[in-house]
C-alpha positions as CSV (number, residue, x, y, z in Angstrom):
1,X,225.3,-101.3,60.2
2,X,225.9,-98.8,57.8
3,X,227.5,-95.4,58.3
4,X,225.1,-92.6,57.0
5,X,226.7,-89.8,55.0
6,X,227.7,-87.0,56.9
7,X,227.8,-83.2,56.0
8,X,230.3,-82.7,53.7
9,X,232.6,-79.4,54.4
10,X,235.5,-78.1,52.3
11,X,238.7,-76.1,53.7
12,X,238.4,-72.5,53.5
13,X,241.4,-69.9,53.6
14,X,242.3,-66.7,55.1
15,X,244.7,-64.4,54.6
16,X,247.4,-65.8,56.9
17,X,247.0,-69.0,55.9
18,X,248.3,-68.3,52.1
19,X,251.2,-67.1,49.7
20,X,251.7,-65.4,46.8
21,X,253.6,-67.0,44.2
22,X,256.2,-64.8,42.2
23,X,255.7,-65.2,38.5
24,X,258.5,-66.0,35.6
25,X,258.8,-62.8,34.2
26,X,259.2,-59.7,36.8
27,X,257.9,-56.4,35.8
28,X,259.3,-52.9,36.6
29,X,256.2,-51.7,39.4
30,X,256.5,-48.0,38.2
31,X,255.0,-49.5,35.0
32,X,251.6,-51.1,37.0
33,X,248.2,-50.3,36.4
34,X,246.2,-50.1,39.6
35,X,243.2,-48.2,38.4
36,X,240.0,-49.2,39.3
37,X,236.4,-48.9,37.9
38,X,232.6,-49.2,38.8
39,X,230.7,-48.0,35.8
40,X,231.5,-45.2,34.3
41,X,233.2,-43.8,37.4
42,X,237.0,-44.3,37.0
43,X,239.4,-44.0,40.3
44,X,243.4,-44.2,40.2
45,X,243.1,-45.9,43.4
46,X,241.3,-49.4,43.6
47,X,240.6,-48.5,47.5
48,X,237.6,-47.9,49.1
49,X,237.3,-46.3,52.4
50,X,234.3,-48.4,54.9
51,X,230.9,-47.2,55.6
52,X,231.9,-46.2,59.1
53,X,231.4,-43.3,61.6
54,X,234.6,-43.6,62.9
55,X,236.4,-43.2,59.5
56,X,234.5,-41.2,56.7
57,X,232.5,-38.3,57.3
58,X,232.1,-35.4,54.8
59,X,235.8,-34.2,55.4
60,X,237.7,-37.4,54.8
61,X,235.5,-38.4,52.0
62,X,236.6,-35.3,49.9
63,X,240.3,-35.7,51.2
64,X,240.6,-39.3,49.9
65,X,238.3,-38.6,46.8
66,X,241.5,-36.4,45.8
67,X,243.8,-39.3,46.5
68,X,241.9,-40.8,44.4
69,X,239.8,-43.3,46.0
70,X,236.1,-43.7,46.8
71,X,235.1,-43.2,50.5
72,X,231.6,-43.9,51.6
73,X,229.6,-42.4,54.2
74,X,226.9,-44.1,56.3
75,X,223.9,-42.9,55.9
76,X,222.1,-44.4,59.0
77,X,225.2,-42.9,61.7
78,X,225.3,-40.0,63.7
79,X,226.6,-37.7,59.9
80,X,222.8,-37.7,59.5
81,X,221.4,-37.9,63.1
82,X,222.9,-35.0,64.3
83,X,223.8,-31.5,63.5
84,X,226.7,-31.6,64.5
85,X,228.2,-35.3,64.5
86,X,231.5,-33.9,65.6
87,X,230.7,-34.0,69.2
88,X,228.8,-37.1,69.7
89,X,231.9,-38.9,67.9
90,X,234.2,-37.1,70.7
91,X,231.8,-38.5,73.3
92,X,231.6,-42.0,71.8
93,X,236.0,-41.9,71.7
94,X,236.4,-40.9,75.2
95,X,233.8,-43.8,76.7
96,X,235.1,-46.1,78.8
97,X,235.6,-49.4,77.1
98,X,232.8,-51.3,79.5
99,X,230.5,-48.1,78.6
100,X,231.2,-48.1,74.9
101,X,228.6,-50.2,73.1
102,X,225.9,-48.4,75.7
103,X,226.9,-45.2,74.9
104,X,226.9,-46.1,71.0
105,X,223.5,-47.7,71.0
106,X,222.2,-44.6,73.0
107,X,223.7,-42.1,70.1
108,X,222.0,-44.0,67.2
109,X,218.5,-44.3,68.7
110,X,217.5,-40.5,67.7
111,X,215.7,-40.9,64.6
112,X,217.6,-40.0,61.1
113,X,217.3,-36.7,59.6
114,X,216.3,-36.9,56.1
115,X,216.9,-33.1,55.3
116,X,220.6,-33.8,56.5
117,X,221.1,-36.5,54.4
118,X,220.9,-34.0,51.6
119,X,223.0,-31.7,53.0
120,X,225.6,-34.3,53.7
121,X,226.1,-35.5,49.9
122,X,226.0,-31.8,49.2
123,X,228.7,-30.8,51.7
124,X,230.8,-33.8,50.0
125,X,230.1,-32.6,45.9
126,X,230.5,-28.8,46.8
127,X,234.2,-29.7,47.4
128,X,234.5,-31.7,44.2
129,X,234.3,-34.9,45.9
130,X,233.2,-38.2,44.3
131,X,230.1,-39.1,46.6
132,X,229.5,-42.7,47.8
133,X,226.4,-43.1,50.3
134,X,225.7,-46.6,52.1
135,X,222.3,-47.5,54.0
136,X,220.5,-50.9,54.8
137,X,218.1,-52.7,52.1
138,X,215.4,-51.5,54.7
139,X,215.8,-48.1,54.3
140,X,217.1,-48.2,50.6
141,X,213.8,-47.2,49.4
142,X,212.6,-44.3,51.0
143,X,216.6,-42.8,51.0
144,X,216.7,-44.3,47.2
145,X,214.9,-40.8,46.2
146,X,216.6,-38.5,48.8
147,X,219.9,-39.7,47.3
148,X,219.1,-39.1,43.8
149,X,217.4,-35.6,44.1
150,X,221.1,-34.7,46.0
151,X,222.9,-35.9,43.2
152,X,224.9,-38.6,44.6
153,X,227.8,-40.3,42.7
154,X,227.0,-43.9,44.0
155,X,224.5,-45.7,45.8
156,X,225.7,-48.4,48.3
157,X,223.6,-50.9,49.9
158,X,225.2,-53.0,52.8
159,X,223.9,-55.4,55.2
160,X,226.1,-58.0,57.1
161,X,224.6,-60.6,54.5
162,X,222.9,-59.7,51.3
163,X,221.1,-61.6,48.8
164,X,219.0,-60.6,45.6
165,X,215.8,-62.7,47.0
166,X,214.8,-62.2,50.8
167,X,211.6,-63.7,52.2
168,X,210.0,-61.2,54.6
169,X,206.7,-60.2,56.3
170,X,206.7,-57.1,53.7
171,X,204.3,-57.6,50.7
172,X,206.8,-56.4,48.4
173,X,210.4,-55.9,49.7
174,X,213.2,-54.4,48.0
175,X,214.0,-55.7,44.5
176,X,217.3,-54.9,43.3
177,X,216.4,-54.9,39.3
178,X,213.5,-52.0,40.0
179,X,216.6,-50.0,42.3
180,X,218.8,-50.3,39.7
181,X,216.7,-49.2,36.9
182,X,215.4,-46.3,39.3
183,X,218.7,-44.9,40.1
184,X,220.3,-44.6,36.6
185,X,222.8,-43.5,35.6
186,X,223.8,-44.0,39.2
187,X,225.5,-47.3,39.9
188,X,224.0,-49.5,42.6
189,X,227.0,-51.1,44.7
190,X,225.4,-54.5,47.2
191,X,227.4,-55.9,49.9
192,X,227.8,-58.1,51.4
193,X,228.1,-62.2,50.4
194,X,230.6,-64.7,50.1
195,X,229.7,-67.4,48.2
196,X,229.5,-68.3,44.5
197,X,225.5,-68.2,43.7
198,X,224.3,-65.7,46.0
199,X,227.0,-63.1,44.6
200,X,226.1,-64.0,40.6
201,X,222.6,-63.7,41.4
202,X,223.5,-60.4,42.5
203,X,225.2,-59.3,39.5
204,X,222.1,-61.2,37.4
205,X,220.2,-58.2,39.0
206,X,222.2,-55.1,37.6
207,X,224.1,-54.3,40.4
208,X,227.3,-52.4,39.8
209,X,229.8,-53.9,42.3
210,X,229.6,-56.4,44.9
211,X,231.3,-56.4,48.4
212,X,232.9,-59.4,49.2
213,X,232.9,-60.4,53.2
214,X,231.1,-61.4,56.3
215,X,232.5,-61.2,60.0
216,X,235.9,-60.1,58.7
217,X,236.2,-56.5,59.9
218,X,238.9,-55.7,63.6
219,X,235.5,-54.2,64.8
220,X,233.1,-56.7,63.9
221,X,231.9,-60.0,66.4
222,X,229.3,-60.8,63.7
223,X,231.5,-64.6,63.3
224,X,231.2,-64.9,67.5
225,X,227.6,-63.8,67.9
226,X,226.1,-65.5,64.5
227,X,229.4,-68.2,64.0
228,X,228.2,-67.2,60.2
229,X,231.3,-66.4,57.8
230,X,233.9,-67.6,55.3
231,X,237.5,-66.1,55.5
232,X,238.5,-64.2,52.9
233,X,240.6,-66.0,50.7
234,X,238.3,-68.1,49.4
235,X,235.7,-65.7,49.7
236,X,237.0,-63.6,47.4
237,X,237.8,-66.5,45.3
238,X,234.2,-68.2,44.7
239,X,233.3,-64.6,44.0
240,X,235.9,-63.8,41.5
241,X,234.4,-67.4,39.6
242,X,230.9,-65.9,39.8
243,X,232.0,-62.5,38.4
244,X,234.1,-64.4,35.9
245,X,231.0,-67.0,34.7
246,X,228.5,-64.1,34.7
247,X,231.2,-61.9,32.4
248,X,231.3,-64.9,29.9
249,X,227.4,-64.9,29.9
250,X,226.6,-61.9,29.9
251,X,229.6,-60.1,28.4
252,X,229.3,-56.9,31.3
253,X,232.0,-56.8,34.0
254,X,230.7,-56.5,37.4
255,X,234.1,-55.9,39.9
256,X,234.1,-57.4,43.1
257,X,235.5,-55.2,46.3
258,X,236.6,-57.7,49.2
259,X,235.5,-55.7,52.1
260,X,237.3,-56.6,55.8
261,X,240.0,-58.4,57.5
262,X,242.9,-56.3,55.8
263,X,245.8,-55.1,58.0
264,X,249.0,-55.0,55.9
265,X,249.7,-54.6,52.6
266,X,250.4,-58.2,52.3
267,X,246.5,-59.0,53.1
268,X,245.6,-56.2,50.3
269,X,248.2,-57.9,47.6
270,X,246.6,-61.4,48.5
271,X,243.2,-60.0,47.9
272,X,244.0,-58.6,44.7
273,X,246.0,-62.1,43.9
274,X,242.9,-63.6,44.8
275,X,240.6,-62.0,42.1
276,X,240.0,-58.9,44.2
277,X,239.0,-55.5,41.7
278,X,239.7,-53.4,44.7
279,X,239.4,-54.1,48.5
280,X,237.5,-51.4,51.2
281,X,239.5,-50.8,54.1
282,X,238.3,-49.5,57.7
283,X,240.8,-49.8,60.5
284,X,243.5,-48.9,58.9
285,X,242.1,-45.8,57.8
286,X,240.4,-45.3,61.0
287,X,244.0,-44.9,62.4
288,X,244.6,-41.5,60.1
289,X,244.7,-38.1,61.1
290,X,241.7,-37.2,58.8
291,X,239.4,-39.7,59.9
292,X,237.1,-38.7,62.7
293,X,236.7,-41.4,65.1
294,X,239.6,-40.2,66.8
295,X,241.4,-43.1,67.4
296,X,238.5,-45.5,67.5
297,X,236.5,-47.3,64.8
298,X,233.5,-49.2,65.3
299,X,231.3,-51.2,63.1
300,X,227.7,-50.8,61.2
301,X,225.8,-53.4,63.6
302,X,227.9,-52.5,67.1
303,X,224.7,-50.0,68.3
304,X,222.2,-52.6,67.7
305,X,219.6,-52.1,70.3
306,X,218.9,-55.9,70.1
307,X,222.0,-57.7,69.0
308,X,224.9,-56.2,68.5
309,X,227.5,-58.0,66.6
310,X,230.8,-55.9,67.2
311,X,232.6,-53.3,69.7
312,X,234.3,-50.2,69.6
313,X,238.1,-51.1,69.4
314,X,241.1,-48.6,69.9
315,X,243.7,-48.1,67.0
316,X,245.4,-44.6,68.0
317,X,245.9,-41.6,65.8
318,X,249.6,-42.9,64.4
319,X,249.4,-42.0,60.5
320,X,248.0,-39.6,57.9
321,X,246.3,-40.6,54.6
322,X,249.3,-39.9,52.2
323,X,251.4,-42.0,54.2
324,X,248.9,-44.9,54.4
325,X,247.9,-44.6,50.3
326,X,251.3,-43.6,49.0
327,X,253.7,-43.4,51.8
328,X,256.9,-42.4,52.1
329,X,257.6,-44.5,55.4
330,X,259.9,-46.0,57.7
331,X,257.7,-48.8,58.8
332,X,258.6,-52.1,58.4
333,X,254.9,-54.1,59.0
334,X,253.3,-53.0,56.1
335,X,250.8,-50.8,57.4
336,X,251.8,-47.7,55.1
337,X,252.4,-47.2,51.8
338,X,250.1,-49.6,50.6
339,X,250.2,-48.5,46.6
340,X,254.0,-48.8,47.2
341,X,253.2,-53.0,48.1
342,X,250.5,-53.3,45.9
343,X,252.7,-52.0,43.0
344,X,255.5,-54.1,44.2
345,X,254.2,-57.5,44.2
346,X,252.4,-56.8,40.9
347,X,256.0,-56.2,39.7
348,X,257.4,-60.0,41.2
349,X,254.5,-61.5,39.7
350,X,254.7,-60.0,36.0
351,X,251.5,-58.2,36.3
352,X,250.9,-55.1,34.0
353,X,247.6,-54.7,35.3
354,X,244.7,-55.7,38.5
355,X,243.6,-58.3,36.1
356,X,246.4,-60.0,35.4
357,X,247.8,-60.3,39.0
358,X,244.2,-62.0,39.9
359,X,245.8,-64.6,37.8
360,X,249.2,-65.1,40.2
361,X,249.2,-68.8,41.7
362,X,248.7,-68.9,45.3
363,X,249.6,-71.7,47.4
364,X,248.8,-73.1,51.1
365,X,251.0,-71.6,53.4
366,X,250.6,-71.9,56.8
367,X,254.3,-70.8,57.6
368,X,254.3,-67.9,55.6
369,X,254.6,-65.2,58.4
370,X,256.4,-67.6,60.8
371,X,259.3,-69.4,58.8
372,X,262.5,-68.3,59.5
373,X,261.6,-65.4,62.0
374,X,262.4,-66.4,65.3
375,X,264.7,-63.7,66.1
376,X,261.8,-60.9,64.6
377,X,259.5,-63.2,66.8
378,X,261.9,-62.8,70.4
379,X,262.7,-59.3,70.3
380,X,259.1,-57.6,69.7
């Protein structure tokens, strides 16, 4: 009897599960370039801050827009269901554990404000700050014109799996070519996929920037509840071949930010390494003094009232923005400073720039964190 074929499946990586390999030639890292662009919107940071309550709200997005960086606030959270957000995110922080995801789905049932939306971007740009807004492809339209009017820097749209073609009940859905052209100059950022075709069809459509990353995030339970995902590594990696293939083509640039799963600066250099533009980060940041979740972070589909696909996790209040971004810091687990290690491994690799330290060799390394640090291991 013959054996029928089977499904086929190929190994996919993470970030503990590879290396960086230093290059031949070893550069001085005062002399890297770690700039980062989407557009014609330039940053000296390629760091994005997550779409979450629990760490941007108009305050921190105008304190790390002077780092710098682009922080972008969720349009469909409590910044634009309440007046004043401050207190329902003190409620939310001092919930039991057990009465956590309750209490969150209870705060985001009141509808969303569309007036505060407004003043929200507008609390952001009268403080000079570079404005980033996020929402769901089912509310991009009717916020697409709200956003405009308010003069936004940057649209995001973000959904635990996008794709440029979506079947639905809707007679005509969003289409991402009609957003794009309707939002000029403003770029259009979508998030978020993982695989080769769905993010070139993505950039196919005119789309600005793709986030790279499903399940990844300390908050999110997306991979328990849906077992859908591919770890970052090679995430990152079949996008950076679609972004690469539809450069050649098409002769535009389209960066790719890997969104998720990053704890260390070793996890940011290796996402960089892996063809990475820039990386958005959320429970790191959600650890900083400026962020407001006080302690907590939580992610975009924890208060679904049907299904929801992460919890509200505790990270303490242990570190400040300047010492996460550019340090100075007596830590020794990578956690601060990350410029510093981004900067650093560029250096060991020969990497002037982002673009050439995508091209660094990385190799299977299982070991990586483990060989040789018994003693580390024994006395934590």
């Amino acid at each position: 009897m013959s054996i029928p074929q089977a499904k086929q499946m190929r190994r996919a990586y993470g970030f503990d599960e590879v290396a960086i390999v230093p290059g031949d030639l070893t550069v001085n890292p005062a002399m890297t370039e770690v700039g980062f662009r989407i557009d014609q919107m330039e940053f000296s940071l390629p760091i994005m801050a997550s779409a979450m309550d629990a760490v941007v709200d108009p305050d921190f997005a105008i304190a790390f827009s002077k780092l710098g960086g682009l922080a972008v606030l969720n349009l469909e959270g409590v910044q634009t269901r309440y007046d004043d957000p401050a207190s329902v995110l003190e409620e939310i922080a001092a919930a039991s554990r057990q009465d956590s995801t309750t209490l969150l789905q209870k705060a985001y049932a009141p509808p969303i404000k569309p007036e505060l939306i407004s003043e929200r971007i507008r609390e952001i740009k009268s403080a000079d700050g570079v404005c980033a807004v996020s929402c769901t492809p089912a509310n991009a339209k009717a916020f697409a014109p709200i956003v405009k009017d308010a003069n936004a820097d940057a649209l995001v749209i973000q959904s635990t799996v996008t794709t440029a073609r979506h079947t639905s009940y809707s007679e005509k859905g969003l289409t991402f070519p009609e957003l794009v052209k309707q939002m000029q100059p403003m770029p259009v950022i979508v998030g978020n996929t993982v695989s080769y075709g769905a993010c070139k069809e993505l950039m196919e459509a005119g789309v600005a920037a793709v986030q790279v990353g499903v399940g990844p995030g300390s908050a999110c339970t997306s991979r328990e509840v849906l077992g859908i995902g591919v770890p970052q590594v090679t995430a990152t990696m079949d996008c950076a071949a679609a972004r690469d293939q539809y450069y050649r083509e098409s002769g535009r640039y389209v960066p790719i930010i890997t969104d998720g799963g990053i704890r260390s600066g070793g996890d940011l250099c290796k996402a960089f390494a892996s063809g990475a533009d820039a990386v958005m980060l959320g429970s790191v940041l959600a650890a900083c003094e400026e962020a407001p979740g006080g302690g907590h972070h939580w992610g975009m589909a924890t208060p679904n009232a049907d299904l929801p696909r992460g919890i509200r996790v505790e990270v303490g209040v242990d570190t400040t923005l300047q010492r996460v971004i550019h340090g100075p810091t007596s830590r020794t687990n990578g956690t601060e400073n990350l410029i510093g290690a981004l900067r650093t491994a560029m250096g060991m690799c020969g990497a002037r720039t982002i673009r050439d330290f995508q091209q660094a060799e990385l190799v299977v390394a299982p070991s990586i964190k483990t060989e040789g640090k018994q003693i580390q291991a024994a006395q934590r």
